[in-house]
C-alpha positions in Angstrom: 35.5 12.8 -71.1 36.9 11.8 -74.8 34.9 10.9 -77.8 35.8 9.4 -81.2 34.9 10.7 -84.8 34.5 8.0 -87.6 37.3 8.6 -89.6 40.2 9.0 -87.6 40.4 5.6 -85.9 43.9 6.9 -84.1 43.0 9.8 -82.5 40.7 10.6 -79.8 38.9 14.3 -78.8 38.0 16.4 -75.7 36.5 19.6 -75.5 37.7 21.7 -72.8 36.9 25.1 -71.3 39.8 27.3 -71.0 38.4 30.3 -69.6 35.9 32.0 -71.7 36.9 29.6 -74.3 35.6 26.2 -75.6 38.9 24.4 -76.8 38.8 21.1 -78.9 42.0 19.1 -78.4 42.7 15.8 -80.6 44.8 12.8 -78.4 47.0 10.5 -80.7 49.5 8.9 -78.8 52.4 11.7 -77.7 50.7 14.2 -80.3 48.0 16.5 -78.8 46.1 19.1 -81.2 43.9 22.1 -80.3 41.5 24.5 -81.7 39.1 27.1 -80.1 35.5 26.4 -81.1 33.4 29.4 -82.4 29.4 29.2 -81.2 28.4 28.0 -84.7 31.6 25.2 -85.6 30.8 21.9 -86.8 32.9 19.8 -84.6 33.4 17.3 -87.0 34.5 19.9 -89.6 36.9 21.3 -87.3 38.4 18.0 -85.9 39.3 17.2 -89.9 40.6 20.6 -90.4 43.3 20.7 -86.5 44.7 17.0 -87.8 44.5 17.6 -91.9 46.4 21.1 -91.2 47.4 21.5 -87.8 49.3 25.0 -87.6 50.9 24.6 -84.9 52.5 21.4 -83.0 54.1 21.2 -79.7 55.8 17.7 -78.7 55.9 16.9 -74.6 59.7 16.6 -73.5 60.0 13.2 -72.1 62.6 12.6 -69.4 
């Protein structure tokens, strides 16, 4: 299930479990962002932090 956070009207966000770890993933067209929540994180605060300085970008190879 995705959600929206006011703010960034052109990306959408999933949080996904990825074994022992709760993963927040932003959706913007081709781009897709991730981050592993910690127990405490402020989703919001996170979400503005992955797209304001994403470290790390991988783009899907289209055929």
């Amino acid at each position: 299930m995705t959600f929206s956070i006011p703010g960034f009207d052109q990306w959408t966000f999933q949080i996904v479990m990825f074994g022992s770890l709760l993963v927040l993933e932003a959706l913007s067209g081709d781009q897709k962002l991730s981050t592993v929540l910690e127990p405490m994180d402020s989703t919001r605060a996170r979400a503005h932090e992955l797209i304001n300085r994403p470290c790390c970008s991988l783009a899907a190879a289209h055929a």
